[in-house]
N, C-alpha and C positions, 0 to 999 in steps of 0.2 A: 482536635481535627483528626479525622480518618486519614493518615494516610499511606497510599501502596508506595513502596520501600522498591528502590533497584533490586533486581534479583537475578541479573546477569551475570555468568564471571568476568572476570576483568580479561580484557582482549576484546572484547567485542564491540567498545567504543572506551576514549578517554575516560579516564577515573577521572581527572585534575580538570579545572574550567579551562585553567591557559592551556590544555592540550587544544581543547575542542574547541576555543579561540580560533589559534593559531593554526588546527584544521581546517575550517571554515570561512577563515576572514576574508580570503582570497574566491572565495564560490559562490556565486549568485546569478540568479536568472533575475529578467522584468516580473514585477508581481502582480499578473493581471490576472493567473488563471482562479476559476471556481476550483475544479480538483484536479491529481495527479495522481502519477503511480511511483512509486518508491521501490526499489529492492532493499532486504534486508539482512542481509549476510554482515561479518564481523564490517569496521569499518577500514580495514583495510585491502579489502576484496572489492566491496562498493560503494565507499562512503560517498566519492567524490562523484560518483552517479545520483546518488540518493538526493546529495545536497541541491543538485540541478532540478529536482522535481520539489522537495519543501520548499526551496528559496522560491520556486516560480508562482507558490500558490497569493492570491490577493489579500486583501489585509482584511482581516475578519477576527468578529468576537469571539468564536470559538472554531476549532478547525476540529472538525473528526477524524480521528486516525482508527480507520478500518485495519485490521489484520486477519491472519487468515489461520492454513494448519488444520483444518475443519473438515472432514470430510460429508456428502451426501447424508442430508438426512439428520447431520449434527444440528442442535440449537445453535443461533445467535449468543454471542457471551457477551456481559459490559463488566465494563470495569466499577464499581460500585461504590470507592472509595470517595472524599472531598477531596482529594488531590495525588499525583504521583511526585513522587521523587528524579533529579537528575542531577547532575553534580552541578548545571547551572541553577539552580532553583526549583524550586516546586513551582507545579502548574495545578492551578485548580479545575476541577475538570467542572462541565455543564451540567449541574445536577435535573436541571431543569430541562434542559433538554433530551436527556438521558432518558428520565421519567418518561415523557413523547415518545420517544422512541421505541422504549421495552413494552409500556404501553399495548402501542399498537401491534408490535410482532406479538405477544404474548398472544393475543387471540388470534393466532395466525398458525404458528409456527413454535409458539414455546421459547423459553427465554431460560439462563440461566448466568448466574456469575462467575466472571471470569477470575480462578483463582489459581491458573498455571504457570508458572514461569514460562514465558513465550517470548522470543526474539523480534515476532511482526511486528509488534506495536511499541515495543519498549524500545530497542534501538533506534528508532528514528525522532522518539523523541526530545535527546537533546540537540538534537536540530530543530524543531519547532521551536523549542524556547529559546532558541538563537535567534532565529530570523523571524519570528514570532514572537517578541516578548511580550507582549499585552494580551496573547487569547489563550483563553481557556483552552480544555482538550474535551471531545468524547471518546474516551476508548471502548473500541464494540470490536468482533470478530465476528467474520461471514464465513458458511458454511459453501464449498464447491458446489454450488446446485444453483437452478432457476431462480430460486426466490431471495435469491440475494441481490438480484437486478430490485423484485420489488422493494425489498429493503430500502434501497441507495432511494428508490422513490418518496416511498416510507419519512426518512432522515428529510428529504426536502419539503417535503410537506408540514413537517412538526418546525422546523427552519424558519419556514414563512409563518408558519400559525405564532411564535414566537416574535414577530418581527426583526430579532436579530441575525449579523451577516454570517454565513457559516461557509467554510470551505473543509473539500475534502482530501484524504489523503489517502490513498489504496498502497496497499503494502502486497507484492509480490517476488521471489526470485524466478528466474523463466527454466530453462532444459539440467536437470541434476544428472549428467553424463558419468558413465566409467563404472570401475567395478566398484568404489566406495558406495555408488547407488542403484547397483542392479540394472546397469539401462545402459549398453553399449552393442545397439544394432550397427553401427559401421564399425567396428573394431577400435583400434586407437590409432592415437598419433594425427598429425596434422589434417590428414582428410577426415577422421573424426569432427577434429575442431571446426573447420572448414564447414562439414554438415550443422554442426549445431547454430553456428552464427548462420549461414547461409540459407537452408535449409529448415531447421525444426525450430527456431525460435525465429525465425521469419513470417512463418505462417500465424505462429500466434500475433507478434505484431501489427501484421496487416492484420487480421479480428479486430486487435481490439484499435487500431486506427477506423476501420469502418463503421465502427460499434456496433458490433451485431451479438448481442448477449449469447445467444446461443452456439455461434459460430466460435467464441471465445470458450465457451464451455465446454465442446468436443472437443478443441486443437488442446487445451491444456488435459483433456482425460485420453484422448485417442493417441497424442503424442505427448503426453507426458513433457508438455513444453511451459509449466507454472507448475508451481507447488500451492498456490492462494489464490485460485480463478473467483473465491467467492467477495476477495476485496476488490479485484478488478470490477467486476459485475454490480458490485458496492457502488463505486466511483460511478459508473458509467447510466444507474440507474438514476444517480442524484442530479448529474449533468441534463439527464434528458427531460427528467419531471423539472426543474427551474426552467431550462430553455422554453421548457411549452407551456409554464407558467406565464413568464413577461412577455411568450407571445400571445398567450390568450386562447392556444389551445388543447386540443388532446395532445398528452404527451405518446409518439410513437413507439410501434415495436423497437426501433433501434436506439441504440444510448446515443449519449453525448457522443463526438468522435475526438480523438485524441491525435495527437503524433509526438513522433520517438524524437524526446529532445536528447535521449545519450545510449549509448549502448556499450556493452562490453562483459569480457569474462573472465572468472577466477585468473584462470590463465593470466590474462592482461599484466598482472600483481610482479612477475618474474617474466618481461622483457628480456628473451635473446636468447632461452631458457627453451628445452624440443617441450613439444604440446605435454602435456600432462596426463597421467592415467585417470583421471577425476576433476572434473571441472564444471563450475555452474554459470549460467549464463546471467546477465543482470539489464533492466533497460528504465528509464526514466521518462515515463508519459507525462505531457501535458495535454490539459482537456481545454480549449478555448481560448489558451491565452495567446 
């Protein structure tokens, strides 16, 4: 068996299963939704965020975990391997629907394998095989552009063509503030802070609560308020081609619509602590449930 191997350093979630037990046994949302949005920063920044959007998704044979990191104009990447590694187990990924998938972006857009060590996908998934233990994965990365809405389409389509249940998981972190990332229009300190919750990672949440593909895709490139707009757009593409599937019709210009089941930032980590020179924002979308 092929399989892709953690390749994280350690901090960035439990090495030991009873860590990531003992993380997680206390977090869980209702599991009704089709997808979500996840941040992925180490998991002591946003695990307990994260966990509110995996735990919510429905019970399905295989869940897609979109990620991001991609800029304009980048290929689509999958993961290519029979299974990834987590320190709760291996998950075998959807070969088969994989195939569907790359498939049809290849005559599209071009496709290639993903062989990066990348945080979007791989930290969240030993939460999947937490609250998920019986599905499969697809690992795929979306590029920040347009056609990562048709993607999430794409994935829904090959979903049904397969008759198996699939849910999605979009992986984004929201506004990367301060001099660690080049990006401090209000200065620092707490009216900083103030701006980015209130303000600049505001604007992107109402997007992608409206689902308006395009409107999500400017607030995260104009305001620099996502690092992964093209997993958002993933998620949001997949919600709207199903929804207009079982209703029977075209699926519209706007996605699926989501709302903010959690919110919060680096910051948050060090309660009582003045605002921070450097802080990222993080928020847990559910789409439907």
């Amino acid at each position: 068996m092929n399989l892709r191997k953690m390749s994280l350093p350690r901090g960035w979630y439990p090495a030991e299963s009873e860590e990531i037990v003992r993380f997680l046994r206390d977090k869980a949302a209702p599991k009704n939704a089709p997808a979500a949005v996840a941040p992925h920063a180490g998991w002591f920044f946003s695990g307990a965020i994260a966990a509110v959007a995996v735990s919510s998704l429905a019970k399905a044979e295989t869940i897609a975990v979109i990620g991001g990191h991609l800029p304009g104009g980048a290929p689509p990447l999958f993961a290519r391997e029979d299974a990834v590694e987590t320190p709760l187990g291996n998950i075998m990924i959807d070969g088969e629907l994989r195939e569907l998938v790359e498939g049809e972006m290849a005559g599209l857009s071009g496709t290639e394998e993903d062989s990066a060590a990348d945080n979007t996908v791989e930290v969240l998934l030993p939460m999947v095989r937490y609250f998920h233990p019986a599905s499969r994965v697809l690992w795929m990365r979306l590029p920040a552009e347009e056609f990562s809405f048709e993607a999430g389409k794409i994935l829904a389509r090959a979903a049904l063509r397969t008759g198996r249940t699939v849910a999605v998981l979009g992986s984004t972190d929201l506004t990367h503030y301060g001099i660690n990332y080049g990006f401090s229009p209000m200065g620092s300190g707490k009216d900083a802070l103030d701006w980015v919750r209130n303000v600049n990672d505001r604007a992107f949440i109402d997007a992608v609560e409206r689902g308006d593909p395009l409107e999500i895709l400017d607030r995260a490139e104009r305001d620099r308020s996502a690092c992964s707009a093209g997993a958002v757009l993933g998620a949001t593409g997949y919600v709207a081609e199903i929804t207009a599937a079982e209703a029977g019709k075209k699926p519209p210009g706007r996605g699926g619509r989501a709302r903010l089941a959690a919110y919060g930032t680096s910051a948050d980590a060090f309660p009582g602590s003045p605002a921070p020179g450097s802080f990222v924002g993080y928020g847990a979308f559910i789409f439907g449930g």
